[in-house]
VMD Tcl script that draws the C-alpha trace (Angstrom):
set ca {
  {-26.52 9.55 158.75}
  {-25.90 5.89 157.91}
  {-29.08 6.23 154.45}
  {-26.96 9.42 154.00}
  {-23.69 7.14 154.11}
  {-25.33 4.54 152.10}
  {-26.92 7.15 149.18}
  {-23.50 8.76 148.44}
  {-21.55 5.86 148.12}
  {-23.99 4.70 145.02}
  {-23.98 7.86 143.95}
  {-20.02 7.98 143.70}
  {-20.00 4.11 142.22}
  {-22.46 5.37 139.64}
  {-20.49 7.93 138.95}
  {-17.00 5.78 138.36}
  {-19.32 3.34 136.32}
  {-20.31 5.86 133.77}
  {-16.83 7.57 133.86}
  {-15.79 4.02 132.32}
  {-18.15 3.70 129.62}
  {-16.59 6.10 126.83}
  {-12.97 4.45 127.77}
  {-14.60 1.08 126.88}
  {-16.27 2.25 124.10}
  {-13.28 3.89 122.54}
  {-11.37 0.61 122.72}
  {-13.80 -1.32 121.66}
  {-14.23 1.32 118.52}
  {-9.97 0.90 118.00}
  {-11.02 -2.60 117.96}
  {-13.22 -2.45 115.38}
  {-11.16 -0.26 113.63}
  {-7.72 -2.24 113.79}
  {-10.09 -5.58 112.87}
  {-6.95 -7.79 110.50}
  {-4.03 -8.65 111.77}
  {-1.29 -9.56 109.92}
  {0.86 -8.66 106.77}
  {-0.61 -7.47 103.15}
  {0.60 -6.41 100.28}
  {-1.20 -3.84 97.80}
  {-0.82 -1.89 94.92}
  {-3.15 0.75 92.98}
  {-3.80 -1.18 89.83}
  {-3.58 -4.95 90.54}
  {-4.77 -5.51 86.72}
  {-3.68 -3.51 83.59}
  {-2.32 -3.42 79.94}
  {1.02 -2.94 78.27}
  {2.15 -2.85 75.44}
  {4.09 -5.94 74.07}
  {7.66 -6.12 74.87}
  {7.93 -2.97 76.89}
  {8.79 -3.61 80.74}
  {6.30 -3.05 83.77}
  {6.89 -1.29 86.88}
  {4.67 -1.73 89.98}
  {4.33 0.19 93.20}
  {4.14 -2.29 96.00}
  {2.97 -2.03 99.54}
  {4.24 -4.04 102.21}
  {1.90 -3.46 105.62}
  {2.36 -4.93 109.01}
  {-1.21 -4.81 110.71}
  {-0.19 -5.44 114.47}
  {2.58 -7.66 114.63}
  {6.03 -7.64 115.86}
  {8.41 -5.68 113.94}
  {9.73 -8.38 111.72}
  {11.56 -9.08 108.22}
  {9.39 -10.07 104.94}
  {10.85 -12.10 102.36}
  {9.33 -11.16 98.69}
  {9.12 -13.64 96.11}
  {7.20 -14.02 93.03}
  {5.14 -17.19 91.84}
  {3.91 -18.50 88.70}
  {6.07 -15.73 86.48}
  {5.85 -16.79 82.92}
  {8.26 -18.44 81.10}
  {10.77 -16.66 79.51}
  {9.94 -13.40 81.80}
  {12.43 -11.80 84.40}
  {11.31 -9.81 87.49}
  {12.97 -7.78 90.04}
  {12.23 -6.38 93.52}
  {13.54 -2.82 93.68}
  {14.50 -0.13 96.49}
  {16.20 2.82 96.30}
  {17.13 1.57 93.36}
  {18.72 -1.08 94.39}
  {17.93 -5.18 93.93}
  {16.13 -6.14 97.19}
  {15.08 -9.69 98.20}
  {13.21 -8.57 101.73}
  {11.84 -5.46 104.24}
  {12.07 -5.08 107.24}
  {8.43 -3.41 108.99}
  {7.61 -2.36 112.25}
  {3.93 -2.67 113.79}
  {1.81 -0.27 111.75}
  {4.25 0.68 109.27}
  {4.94 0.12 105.39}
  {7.54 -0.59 103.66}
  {7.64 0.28 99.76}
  {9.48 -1.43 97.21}
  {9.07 -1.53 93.25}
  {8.70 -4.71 91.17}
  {9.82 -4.43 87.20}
  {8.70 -7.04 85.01}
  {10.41 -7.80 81.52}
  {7.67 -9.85 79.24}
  {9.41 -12.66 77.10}
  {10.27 -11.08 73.59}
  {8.17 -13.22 71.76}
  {5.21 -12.46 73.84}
  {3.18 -10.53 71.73}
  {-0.86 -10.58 73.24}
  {-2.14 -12.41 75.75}
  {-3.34 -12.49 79.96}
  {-1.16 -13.67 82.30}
  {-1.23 -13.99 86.43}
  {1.28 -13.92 89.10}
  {1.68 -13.48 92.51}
  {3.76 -11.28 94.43}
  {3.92 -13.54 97.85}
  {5.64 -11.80 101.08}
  {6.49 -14.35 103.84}
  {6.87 -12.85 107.21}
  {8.06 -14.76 110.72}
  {4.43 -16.44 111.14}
  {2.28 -14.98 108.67}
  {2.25 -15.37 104.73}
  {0.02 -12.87 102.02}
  {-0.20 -13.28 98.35}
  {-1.01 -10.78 96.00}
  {-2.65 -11.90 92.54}
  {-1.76 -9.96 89.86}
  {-3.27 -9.81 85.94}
  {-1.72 -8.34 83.21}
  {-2.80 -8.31 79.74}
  {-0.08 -7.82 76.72}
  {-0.64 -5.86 73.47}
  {-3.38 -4.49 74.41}
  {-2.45 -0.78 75.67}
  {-4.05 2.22 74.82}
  {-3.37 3.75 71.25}
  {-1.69 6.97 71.02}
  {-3.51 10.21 72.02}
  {-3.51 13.93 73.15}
  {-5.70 16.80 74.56}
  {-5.13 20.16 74.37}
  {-7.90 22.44 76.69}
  {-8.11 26.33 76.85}
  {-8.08 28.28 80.30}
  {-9.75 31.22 78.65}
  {-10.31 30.32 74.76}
  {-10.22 34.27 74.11}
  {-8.74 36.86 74.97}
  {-9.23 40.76 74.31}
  {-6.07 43.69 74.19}
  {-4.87 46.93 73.02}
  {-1.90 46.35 70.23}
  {0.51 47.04 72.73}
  {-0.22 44.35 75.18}
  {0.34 40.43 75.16}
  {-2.12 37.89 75.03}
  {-1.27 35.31 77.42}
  {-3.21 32.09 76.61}
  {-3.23 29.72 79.65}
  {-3.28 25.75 78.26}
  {-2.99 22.04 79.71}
  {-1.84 19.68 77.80}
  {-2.49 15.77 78.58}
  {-1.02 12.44 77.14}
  {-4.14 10.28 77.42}
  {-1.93 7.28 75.28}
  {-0.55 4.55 76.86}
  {2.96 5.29 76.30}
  {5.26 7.80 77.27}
  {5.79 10.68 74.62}
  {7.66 13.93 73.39}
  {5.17 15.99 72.73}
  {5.82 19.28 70.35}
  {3.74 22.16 70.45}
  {3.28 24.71 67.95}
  {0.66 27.85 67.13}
  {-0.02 29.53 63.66}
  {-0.30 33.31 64.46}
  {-1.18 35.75 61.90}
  {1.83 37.35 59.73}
  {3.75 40.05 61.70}
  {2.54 38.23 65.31}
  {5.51 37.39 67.12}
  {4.75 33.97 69.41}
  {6.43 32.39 72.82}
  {5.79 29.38 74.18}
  {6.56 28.20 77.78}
  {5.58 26.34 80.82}
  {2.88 28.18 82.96}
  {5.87 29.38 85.65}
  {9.03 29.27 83.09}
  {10.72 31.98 81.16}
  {12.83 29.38 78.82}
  {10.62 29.19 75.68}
  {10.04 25.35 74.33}
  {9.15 23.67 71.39}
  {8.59 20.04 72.89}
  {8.05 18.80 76.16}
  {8.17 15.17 77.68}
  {4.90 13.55 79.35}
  {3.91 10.09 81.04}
  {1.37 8.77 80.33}
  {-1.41 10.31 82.08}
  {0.83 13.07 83.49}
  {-0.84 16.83 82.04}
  {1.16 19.86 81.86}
  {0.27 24.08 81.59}
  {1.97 26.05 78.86}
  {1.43 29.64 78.26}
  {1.05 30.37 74.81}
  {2.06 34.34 74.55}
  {0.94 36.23 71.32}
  {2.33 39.70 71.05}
  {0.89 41.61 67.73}
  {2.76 43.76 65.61}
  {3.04 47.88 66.29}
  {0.04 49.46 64.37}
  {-2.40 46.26 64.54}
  {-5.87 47.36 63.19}
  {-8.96 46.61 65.36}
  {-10.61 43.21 64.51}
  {-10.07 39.55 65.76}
  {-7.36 37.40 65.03}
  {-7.06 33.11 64.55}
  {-4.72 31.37 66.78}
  {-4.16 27.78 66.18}
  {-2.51 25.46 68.47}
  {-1.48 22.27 67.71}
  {0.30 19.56 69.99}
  {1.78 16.56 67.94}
  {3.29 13.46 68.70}
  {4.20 10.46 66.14}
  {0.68 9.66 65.20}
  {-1.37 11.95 67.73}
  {-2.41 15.07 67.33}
  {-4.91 17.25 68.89}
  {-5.62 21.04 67.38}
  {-7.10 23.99 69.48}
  {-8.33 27.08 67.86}
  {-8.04 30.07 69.88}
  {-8.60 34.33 69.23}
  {-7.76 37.52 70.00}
  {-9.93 40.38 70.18}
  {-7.80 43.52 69.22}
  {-9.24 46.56 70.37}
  {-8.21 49.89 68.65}
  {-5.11 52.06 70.20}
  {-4.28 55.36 69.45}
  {-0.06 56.33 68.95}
  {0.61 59.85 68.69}
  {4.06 60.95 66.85}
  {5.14 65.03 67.64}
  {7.38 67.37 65.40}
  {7.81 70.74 64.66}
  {7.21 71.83 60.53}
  {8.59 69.62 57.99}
  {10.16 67.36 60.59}
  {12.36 70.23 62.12}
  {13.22 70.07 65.52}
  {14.99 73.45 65.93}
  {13.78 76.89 66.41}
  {15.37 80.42 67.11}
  {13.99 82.80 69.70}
  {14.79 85.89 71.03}
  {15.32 86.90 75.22}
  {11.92 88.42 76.60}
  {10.28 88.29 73.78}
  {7.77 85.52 72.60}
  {8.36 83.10 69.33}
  {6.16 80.64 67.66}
  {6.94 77.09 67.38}
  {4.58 74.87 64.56}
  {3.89 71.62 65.93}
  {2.86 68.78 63.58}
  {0.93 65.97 65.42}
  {-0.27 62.76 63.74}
  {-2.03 60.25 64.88}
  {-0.26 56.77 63.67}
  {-2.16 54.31 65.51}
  {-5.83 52.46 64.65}
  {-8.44 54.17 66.86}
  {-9.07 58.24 67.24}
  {-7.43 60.39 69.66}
  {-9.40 62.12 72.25}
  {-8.81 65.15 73.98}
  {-5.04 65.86 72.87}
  {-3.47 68.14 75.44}
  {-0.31 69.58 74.87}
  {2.35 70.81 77.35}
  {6.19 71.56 78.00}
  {9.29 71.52 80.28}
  {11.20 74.94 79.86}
  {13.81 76.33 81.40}
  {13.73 78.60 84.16}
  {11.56 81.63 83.71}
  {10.96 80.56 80.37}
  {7.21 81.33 79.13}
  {5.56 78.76 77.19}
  {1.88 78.70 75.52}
  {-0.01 76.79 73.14}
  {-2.78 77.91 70.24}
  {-4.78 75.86 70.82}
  {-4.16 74.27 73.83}
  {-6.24 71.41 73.47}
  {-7.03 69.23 70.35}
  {-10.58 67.53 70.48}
  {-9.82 64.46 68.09}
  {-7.35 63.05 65.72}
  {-8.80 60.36 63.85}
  {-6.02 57.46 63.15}
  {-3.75 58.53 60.01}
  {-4.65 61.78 60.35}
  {-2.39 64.93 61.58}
  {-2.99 68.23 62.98}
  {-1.27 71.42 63.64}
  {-0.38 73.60 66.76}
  {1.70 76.76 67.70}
  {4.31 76.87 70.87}
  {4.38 80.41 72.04}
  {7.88 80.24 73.28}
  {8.79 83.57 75.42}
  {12.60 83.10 76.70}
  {13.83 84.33 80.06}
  {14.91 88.95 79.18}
  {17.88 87.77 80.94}
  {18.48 84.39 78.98}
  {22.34 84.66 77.58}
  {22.32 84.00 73.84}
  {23.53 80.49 73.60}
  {20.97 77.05 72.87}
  {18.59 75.84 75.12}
  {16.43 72.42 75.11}
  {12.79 72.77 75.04}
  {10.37 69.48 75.90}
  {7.22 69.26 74.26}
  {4.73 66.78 75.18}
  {1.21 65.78 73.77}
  {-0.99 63.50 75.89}
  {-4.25 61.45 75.43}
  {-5.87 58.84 77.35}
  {-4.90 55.95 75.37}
  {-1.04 57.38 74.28}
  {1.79 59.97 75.21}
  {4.83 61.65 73.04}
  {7.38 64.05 73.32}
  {9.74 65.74 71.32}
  {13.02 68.01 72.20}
  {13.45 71.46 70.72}
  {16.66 72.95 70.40}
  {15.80 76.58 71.04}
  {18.50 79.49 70.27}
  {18.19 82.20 71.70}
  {19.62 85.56 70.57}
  {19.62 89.10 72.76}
  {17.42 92.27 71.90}
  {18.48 95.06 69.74}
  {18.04 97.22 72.46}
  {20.86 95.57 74.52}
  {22.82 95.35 72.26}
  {23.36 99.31 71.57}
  {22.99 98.91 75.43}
  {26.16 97.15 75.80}
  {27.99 99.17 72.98}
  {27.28 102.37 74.36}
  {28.95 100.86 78.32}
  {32.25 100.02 76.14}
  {32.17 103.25 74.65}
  {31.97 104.86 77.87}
  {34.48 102.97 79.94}
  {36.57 103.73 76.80}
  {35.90 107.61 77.44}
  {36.93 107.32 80.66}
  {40.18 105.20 80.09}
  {41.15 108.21 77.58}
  {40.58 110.82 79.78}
  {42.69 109.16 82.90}
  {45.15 108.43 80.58}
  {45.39 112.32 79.19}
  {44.93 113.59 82.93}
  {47.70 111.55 84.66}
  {50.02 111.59 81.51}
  {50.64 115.41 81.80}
  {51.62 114.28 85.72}
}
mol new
graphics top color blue
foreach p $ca { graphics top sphere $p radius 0.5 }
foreach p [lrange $ca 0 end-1] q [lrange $ca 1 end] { graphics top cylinder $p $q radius 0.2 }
display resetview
């Protein structure tokens, strides 16, 4: 019992030994990790260009790596003559920040070069001072040498393919790749009788200039709608951003596919037509083709009224080439107890690529036959009106 003893109390000291190994290797690792201790200061682009006599304005860091929560004085050193600088945040002129361990404060720094300063390097140093620790921040900047004016213009999908009747919706960035700030104007040369829209990708208000940063890119939709009746072929679309001396040009196109657009009418433009109750009266239908590709399997129906009759010769119409017309007869067969009066009659042709309709007034007029029909009832109740009058008059 007492090697038994002995055996499981190594056994559980092992055991809390190795149960401490990955809680001292994952401090050691935070450690490692969290190595400087102190303050720092940073910002993206520590050395740059500008252009001369234009003021500067730098995104500053301020870190505190592990120390007491403290407050950091900012100051700058070796500022050129003639120069004025300012520590900014939230818009407002700050001289400190105040950062707790682990945290960062940010604050802005604007720099106004001397007005004769024209070209040229200079250095400075932003220098923040905390309670017991002090980092300083060189930074080089290099007048009148900024980048000369320039713009890009790039394509989503350079072409684009649609009936007549649809939009072509070109998808564009454009980027100022200057180094200034600039208004940028965009236009696009559209064949005549194209109607064009410019906006930004998720806008509705259409633009004809736009502001950018430098660097800062933007997506327009350029919208091209063509003009009712556009023939088949492909069409130039060039757009052009410009600003003071940049300018960059992209050529675009649209593939317009053919469309057919069928117009319906009765003979000589009439849309009128007398009929006759229970018996059946032919309609001629005029239908032409106005668009720029050939209509396919033309089918022709109608909405009547009720127990109305309504048939076509012929029914179907295998092509109508574009500009062309053809002919068809409604067999219009009115209701035998339709009232004489006017009626509206819907006539539609259909094709895959296009629909039309037109409204017929129909009149209708009454048989012959019911017409003696009727006379011969109002000379009868008149016989019999005489007679009662004769028989009870004697009374």
């Amino acid at each position: 019992m007492c090697k038994f003893s002995r055996l499981l109390a190594l056994g559980l000291a092992l055991g809390a030994t190795l149960a401490l190994v990955p809680a001292a290797l994952a401090q050691g690792g935070g450690a490692a990790g969290d190595a400087y201790k102190g303050l720092w200061v940073s910002t993206p682009f520590p050395a740059f260009n500008v252009p001369a006599g234009e003021p500067v304005t730098l995104e500053l860091s301020v870190r505190n790596s592990g120390l007491p929560p403290q407050r950091v004085a900012l100051d700058l050193e070796r500022l050129p003559k003639g120069w004025s600088a300012a520590f900014l945040g939230e818009g407002k002129r700050v001289q400190s920040v105040f950062v707790a361990p682990g945290e960062t404060a940010t604050v802005k720094l604007r720099l106004q070069p001397a007005g004769e300063v024209t070209g040229g390097s200079h250095r400075f140093e932003v220098v923040a001072a905390g309670e017991r620790s002090r980092f300083r921040l060189p930074i080089d900047l290099t007048v009148g040498q900024a980048l000369p004016p320039r713009l890009s213009l790039d394509a989503e999908l350079p072409e684009l393919r649609g009936a007549p009747s649809s939009d072509f919706d070109f998808k564009l960035t454009v980027r100022n790749d200057g180094g200034d700030d600039a208004l940028v104007r965009v236009d696009a040369q559209v064949p005549e009788g194209f109607r064009t829209k410019v906006t930004e990708q998720y806008g509705s208000q259409e633009l004809t200039s736009l502001p950018l940063k430098v660097g800062e890119e933007k997506t327009l939709s350029v919208k091209v709608t063509p003009f009712s009746g556009t023939k088949e072929g492909r069409y130039p679309v060039l757009v052009q951003a410009t600003s003071g001396k940049a300018r960059a040009v992209l050529e675009l196109a649209m593939e317009v596919s053919g469309e057919p657009r069928l117009e319906l009418t009765g003979l000589q433009e009439r849309l009128s037509a007398s009929a006759t109750a229970g018996e059946a009266s032919p309609i001629e239908l005029v239908i032409a083709n106005r668009g720029s590709a050939t209509a396919s399997d033309v089918k022709l129906s109608a909405d009547a009224p009720s127990g109305w009759k309504v048939t076509f010769q012929p029914e179907r119409l295998d092509a109508i080439a574009p500009n062309a017309t053809a002919k068809a007869t409604a067999l219009v067969t009115p209701s035998e107890k339709a009232i004489a009066g006017d009626y509206m009659l819907n006539v539609r042709a259909l094709t895959g690529g296009a629909n039309e309709s037109a409204e017929f007034r129909v009149t209708v007029r009454t048989s012959t036959l019911w017409g003696v029909v009727g006379v011969l009832v109002i000379a009868a109740a008149a016989v019999v009106l005489v007679a009662a009058m004769l028989r009870f008059g004697r009374r």
